[in-house]
C-alpha positions as CSV (number, residue, x, y, z in Angstrom):
1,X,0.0,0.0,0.0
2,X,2.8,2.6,0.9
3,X,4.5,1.8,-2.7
4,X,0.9,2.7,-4.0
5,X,0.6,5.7,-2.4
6,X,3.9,6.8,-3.4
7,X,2.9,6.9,-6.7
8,X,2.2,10.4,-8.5
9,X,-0.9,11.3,-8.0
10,X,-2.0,11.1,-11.7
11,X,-1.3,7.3,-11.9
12,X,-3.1,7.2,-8.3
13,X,-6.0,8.4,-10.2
14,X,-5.8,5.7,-12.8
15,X,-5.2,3.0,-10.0
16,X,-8.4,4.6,-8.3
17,X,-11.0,4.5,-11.7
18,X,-10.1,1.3,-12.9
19,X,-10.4,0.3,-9.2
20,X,-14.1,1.3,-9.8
21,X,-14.1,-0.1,-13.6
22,X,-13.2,-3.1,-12.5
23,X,-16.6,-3.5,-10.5
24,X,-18.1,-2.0,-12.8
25,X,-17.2,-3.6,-15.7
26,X,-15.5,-6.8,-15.0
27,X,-17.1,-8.1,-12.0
28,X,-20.1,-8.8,-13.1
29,X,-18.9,-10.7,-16.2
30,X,-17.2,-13.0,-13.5
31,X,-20.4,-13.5,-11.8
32,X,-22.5,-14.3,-14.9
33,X,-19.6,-17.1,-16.1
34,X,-20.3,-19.1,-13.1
35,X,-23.9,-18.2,-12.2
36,X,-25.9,-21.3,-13.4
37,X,-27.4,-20.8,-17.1
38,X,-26.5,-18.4,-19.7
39,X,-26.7,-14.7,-19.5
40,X,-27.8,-13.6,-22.8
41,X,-25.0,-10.2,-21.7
42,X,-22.8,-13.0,-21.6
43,X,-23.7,-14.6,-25.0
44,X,-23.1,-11.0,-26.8
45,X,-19.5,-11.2,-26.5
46,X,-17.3,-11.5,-29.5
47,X,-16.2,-14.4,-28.1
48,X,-19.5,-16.6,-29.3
49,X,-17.6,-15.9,-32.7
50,X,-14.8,-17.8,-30.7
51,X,-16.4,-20.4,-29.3
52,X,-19.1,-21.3,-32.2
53,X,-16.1,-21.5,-34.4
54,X,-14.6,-24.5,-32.7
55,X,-17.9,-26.0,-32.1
56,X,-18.1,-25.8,-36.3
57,X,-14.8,-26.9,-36.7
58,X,-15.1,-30.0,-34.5
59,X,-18.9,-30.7,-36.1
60,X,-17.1,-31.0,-39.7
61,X,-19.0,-27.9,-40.8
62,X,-15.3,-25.4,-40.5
63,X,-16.6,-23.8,-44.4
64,X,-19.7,-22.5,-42.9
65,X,-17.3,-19.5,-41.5
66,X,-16.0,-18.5,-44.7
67,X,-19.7,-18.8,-46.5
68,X,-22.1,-16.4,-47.1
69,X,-22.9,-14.4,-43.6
70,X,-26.5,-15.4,-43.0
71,X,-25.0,-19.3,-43.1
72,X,-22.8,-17.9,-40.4
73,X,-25.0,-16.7,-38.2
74,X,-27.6,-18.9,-38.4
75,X,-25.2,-20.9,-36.8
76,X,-25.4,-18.4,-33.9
77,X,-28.9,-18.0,-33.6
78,X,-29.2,-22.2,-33.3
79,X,-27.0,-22.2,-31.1
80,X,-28.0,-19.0,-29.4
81,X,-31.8,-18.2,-29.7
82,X,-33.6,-16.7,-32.8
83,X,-33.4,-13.1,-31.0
84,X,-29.6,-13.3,-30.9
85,X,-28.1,-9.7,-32.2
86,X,-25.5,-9.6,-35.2
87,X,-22.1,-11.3,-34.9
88,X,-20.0,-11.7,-37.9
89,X,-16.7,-13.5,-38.2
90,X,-14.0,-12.2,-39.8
91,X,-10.3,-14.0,-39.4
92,X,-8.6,-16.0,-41.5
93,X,-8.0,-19.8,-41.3
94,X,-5.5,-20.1,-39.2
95,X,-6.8,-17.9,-36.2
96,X,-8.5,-21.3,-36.0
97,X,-5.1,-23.4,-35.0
98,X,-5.4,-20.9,-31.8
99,X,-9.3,-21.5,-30.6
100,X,-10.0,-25.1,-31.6
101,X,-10.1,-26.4,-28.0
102,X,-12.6,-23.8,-26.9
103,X,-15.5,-26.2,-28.7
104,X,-14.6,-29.2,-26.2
105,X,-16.1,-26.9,-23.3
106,X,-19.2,-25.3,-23.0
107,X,-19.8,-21.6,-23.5
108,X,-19.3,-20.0,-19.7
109,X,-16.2,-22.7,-19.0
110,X,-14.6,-22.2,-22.6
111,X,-14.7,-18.4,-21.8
112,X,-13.6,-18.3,-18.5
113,X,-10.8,-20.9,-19.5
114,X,-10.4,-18.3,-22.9
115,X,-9.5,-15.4,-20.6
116,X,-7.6,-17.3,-18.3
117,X,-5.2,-18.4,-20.4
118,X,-4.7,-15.6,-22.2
119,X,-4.4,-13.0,-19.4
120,X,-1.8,-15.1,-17.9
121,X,0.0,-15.5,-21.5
122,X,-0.5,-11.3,-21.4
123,X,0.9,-11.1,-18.2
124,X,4.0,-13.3,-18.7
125,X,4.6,-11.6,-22.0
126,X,4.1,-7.8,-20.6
127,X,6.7,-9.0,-17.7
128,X,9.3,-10.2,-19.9
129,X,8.5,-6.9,-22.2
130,X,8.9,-4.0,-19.5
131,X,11.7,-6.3,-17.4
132,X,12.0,-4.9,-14.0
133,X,9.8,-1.4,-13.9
134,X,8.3,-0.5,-10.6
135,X,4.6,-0.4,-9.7
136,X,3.3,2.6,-12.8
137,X,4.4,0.1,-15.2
138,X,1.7,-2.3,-14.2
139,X,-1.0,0.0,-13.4
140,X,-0.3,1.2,-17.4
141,X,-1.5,-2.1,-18.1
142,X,-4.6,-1.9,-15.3
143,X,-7.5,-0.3,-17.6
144,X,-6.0,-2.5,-20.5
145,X,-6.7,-5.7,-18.4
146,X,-10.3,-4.8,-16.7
147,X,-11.9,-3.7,-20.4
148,X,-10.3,-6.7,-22.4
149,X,-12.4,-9.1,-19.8
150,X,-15.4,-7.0,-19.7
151,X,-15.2,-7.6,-24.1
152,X,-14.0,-11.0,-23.3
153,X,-12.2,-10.3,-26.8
154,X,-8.5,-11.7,-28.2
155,X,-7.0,-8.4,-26.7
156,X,-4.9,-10.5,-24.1
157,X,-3.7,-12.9,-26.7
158,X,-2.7,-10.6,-29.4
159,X,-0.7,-8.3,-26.9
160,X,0.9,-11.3,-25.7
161,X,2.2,-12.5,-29.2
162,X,2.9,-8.7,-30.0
163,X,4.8,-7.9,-26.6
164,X,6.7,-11.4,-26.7
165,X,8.0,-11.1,-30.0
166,X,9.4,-7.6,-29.3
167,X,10.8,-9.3,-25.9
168,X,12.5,-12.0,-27.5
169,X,13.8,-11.1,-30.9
170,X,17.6,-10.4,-29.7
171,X,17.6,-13.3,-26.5
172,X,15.7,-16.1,-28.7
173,X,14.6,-14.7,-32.3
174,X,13.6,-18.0,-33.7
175,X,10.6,-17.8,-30.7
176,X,10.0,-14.2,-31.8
177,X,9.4,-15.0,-35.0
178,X,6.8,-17.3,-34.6
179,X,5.3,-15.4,-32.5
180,X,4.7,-12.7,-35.5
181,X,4.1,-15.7,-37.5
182,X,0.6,-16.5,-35.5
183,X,0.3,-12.6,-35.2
184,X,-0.8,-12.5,-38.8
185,X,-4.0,-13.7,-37.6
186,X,-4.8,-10.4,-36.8
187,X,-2.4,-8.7,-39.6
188,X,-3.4,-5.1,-38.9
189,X,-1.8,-4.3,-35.9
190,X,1.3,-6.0,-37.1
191,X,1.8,-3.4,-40.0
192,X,5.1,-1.9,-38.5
193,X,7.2,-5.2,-37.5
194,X,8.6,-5.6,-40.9
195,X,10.1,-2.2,-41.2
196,X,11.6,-2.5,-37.1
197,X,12.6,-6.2,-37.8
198,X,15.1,-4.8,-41.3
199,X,16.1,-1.1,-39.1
200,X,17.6,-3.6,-37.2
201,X,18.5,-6.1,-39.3
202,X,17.1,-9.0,-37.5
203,X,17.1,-11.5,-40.3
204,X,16.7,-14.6,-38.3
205,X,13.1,-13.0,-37.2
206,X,12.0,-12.6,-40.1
207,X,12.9,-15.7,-41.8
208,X,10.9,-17.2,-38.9
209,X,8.2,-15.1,-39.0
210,X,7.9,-15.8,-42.8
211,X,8.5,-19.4,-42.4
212,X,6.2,-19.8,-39.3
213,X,3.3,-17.8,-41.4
214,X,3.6,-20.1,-44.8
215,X,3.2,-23.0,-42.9
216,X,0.0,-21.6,-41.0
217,X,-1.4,-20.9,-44.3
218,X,-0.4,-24.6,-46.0
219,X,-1.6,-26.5,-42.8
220,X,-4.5,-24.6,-42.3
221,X,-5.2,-24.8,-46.4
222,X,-4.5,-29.0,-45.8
223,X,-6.4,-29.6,-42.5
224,X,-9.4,-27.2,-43.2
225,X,-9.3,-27.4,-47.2
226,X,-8.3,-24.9,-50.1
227,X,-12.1,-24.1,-49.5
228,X,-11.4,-22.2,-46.2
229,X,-9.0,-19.3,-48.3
230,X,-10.9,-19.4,-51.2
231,X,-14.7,-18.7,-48.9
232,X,-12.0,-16.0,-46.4
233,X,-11.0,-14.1,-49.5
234,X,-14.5,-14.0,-51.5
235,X,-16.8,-14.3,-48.6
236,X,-15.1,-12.5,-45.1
237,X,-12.9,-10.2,-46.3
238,X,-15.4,-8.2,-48.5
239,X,-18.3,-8.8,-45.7
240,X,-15.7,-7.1,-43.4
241,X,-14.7,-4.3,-45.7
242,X,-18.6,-3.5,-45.5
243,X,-18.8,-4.0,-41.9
244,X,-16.0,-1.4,-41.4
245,X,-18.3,1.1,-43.7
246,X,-21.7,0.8,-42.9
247,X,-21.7,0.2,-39.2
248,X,-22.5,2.8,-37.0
249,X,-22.4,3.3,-32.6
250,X,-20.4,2.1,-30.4
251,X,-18.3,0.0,-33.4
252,X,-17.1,3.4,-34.5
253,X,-16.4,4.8,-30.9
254,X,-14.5,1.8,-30.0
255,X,-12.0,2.6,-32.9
256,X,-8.9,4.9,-32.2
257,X,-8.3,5.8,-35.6
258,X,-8.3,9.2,-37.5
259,X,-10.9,6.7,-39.8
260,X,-12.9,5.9,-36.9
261,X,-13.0,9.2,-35.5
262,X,-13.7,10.6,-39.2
263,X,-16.5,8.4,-39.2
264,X,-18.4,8.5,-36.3
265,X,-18.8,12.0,-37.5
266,X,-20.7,10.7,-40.7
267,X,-17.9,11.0,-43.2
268,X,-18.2,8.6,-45.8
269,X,-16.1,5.3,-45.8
270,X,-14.3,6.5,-48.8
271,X,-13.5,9.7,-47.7
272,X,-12.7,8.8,-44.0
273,X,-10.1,6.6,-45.6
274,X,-8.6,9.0,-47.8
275,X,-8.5,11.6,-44.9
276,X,-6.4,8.8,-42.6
277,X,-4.1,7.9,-45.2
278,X,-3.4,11.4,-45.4
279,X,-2.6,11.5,-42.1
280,X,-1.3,7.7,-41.3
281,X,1.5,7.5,-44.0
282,X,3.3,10.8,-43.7
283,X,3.4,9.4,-39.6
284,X,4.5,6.1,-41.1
285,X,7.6,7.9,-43.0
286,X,8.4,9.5,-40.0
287,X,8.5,6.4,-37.5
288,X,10.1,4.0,-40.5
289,X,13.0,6.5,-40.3
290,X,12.9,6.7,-36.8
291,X,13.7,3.6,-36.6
292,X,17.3,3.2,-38.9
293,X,18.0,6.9,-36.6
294,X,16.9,5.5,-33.0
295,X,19.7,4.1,-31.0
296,X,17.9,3.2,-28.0
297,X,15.4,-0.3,-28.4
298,X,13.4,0.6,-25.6
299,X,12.4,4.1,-28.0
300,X,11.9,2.3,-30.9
301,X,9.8,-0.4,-29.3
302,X,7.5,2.7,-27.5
303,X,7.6,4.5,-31.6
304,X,6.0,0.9,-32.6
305,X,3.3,0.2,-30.3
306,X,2.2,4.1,-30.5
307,X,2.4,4.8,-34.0
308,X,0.7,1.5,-34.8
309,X,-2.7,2.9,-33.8
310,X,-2.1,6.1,-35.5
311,X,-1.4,4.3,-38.9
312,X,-3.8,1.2,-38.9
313,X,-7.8,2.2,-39.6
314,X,-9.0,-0.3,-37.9
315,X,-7.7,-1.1,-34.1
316,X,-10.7,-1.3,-31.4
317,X,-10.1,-0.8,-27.9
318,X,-9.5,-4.4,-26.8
319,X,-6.2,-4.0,-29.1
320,X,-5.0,-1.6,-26.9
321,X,-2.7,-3.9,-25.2
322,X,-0.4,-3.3,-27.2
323,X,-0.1,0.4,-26.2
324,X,-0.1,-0.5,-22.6
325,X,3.4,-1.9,-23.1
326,X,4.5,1.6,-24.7
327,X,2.8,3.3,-21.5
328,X,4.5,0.7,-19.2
329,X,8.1,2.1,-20.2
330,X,6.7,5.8,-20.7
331,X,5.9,6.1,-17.3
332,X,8.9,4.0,-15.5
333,X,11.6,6.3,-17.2
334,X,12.3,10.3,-16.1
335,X,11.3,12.7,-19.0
336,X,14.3,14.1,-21.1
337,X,12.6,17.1,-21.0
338,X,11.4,20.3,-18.5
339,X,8.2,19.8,-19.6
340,X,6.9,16.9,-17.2
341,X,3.7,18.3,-16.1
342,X,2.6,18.2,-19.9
343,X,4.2,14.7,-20.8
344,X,2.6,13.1,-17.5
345,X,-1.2,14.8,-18.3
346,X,-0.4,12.9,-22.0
347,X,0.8,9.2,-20.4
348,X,-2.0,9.3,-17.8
349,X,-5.1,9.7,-20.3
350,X,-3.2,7.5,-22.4
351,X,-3.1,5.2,-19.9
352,X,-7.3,5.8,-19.1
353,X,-8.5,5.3,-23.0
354,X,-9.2,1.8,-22.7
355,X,-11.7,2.7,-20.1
356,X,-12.7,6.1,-21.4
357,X,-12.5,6.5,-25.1
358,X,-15.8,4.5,-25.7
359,X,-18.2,7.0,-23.5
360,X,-16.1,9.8,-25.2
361,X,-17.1,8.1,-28.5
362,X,-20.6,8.0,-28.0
363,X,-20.6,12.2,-27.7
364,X,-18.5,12.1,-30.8
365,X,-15.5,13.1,-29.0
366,X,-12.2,11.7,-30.7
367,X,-10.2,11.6,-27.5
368,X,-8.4,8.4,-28.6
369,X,-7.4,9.7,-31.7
370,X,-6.2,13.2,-29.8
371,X,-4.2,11.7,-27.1
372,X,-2.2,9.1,-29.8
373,X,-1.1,12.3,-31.5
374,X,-0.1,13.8,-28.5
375,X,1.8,10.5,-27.0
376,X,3.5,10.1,-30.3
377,X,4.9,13.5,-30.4
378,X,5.9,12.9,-26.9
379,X,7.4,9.2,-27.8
380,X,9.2,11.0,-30.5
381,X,10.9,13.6,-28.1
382,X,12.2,10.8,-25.6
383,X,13.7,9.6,-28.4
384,X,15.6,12.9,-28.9
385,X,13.9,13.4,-32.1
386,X,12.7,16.5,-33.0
387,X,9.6,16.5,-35.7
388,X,12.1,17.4,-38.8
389,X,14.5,13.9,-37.8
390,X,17.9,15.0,-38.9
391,X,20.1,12.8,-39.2
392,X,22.2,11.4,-35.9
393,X,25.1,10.2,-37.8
394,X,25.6,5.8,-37.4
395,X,25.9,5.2,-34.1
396,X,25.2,1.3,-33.6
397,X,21.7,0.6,-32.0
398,X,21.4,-0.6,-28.6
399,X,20.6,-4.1,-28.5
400,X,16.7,-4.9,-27.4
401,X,16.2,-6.3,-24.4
């Protein structure tokens, strides 16, 4: 307790309202997974999607996820009720290689064994990412933690995979690089790996990584046929595109983005898109460069995980694990510069917009999409790079950790 109270009082604050989030938000999903019967609340999770997936799979009926939707989710409704609310899937075959045991359970045990395993996968990959950081670095990861179990979403498992790689790519880069390998599930928040992984010229990453994601895509092609990619590429992928243009609400307040921000204010998909590229590629030039200019991993690392929601369109809030990691070293290092009231206001609501961005959504506020901006000007000073990145001549980059 004294070591808590010793924290600054902004990261206090954060302790305090996910304190309250978490019975809030969380508690009672952990009542309704082992009260008896099925909380419909409960049932519209994005995890059905999960569990319904294996229960196809292990049925023999694995093509009616890459079919036409309403095959899909009449699946859901069976298994669900006929007043169950849209649910759409939308990963590729090889996500399944990662869920198929969930079908062996039923719904409330497969979720509660879901989140359990993945937390602790989060947990022990977060750990080995930050290495020994005092208490702030964990309660970075607090509001992270309590909203990915109220979604009961893949938010703890893709962190994990993320986090890890990024841990292990110097110690053990064969690991690393399947961990990016099985990232490609969920290719979008991947999008700047490649570009770290050559800045540093980690070659034995990414031969894993490439090997480790071919042979996702043959087995998945050979255990769950050539039909699986073939229904994913003419079936999902253009049902998602339309997802990500027509739907409106809390989809669009849960998404980060300068697109999802764009939007939620009634922009059309086409021009929202235009708008972010604008915005997302000159950032990606500057954090590509950053990269081959950055001599210190632990900066480049906190320049990946920021800038990744700044240049993907489509990252939701249970993603945000990922950013928890940046946070986690933010806030355990001093600030290079006399401007620490500023940079700690930045970190801390950085730190609360897993918890906050969705109500600020709903008033079609973009306070995700603000505080990235800020965070990544602020990630891009600690790196000692001012916004013009001259040159700082070829001094060998520190190793990662």
């Amino acid at each position: 307790m004294r070591r808590l109270l010793a924290l600054p009082k902004p990261y206090l604050f954060v302790f305090a309202v996910t304190s309250i989030a978490a019975v809030t938000l969380a508690w009672p999903v952990g009542n309704a997974i082992v009260a008896p019967g099925l909380d419909p609340n409960l049932a519209d999770k994005d995890f059905a999607n999960y569990w319904l997936a294996s229960r196809l799979l292990l049925s023999g009926k694995v093509q009616d996820l890459f079919g036409p939707w309403d095959v899909y989710f009449g699946h859901l409704r069976e298994a669900f009720g006929s007043e169950y609310p849209w649910h759409n899937w939308s990963y590729p075959p090889h996500f399944l290689f990662l869920i198929w045991p969930l079908g062996l359970f039923g719904y409330e045990t497969a979720l509660l064994l879901f989140l359990a395993t993945t937390g602790v996968a989060f947990l022990i990959a977060y750990r080995a990412f930050i290495g020994e950081r005092g208490l702030v670095a964990w309660v970075a990861a607090l509001p992270f933690m309590v909203l990915n179990f109220w979604a009961a979403q893949n938010g703890y498992l893709c962190a994990a995979l993320a986090l890890g790689a990024l841990a292990l790519r110097e110690k053990n880069p064969i690991v690393a690089g399947i961990l990016l390998g099985l990232l490609t599930a969920k290719p979008q928040i991947g999008l700047l790996f490649p570009f770290l992984l050559v800045a540093e010229r980690r070659w034995s990453v990414i031969a894993s990584a490439v090997i480790t994601t071919l042979l996702l895509v043959v087995a998945s092609a050979a255990v769950f046929g050539l039909d699986s990619w073939r229904g994913y590429i003419q079936n999902v992928v253009p049902y998602q595109n339309a997802v990500m243009g027509q739907l409106r609400g809390l989809f669009l307040a849960m998404m980060p983005s300068v697109y999802g921000a764009l939007r939620n204010w009634d922009f059309s998909p086409d021009l929202a898109l235009m708008l972010h590229l604008a915005v997302a590629l000159p950032a990606a030039l500057v954090v590509i460069t950053a990269f081959f200019r950055v001599k210190d991993a632990r900066d480049r690392d906190i320049l990946l995980l920021v800038a990744t929601f700044i240049i993907t369109p489509y990252a939701l809030t249970y993603d945000l694990g990922l950013l928890a990691g940046a946070l986690g070293l933010m806030a355990s290092r001093k600030p290079p510069s006399p401007e620490s009231g500023a940079r700690l206001s930045i970190v801390t609501f950085a730190m609360l917009l897993p918890l906050a961005m969705i109500h600020f959504g709903l008033l079609k506020i973009p306070l995700a999409t603000i505080v990235l901006f800020a965070l990544f000007f602020v990630a891009l000073r600690d790196a000692g790079l001012p916004l013009d990145l001259p040159p700082r001549g070829n001094a060998k980059m520190d190793a990662a950790p």
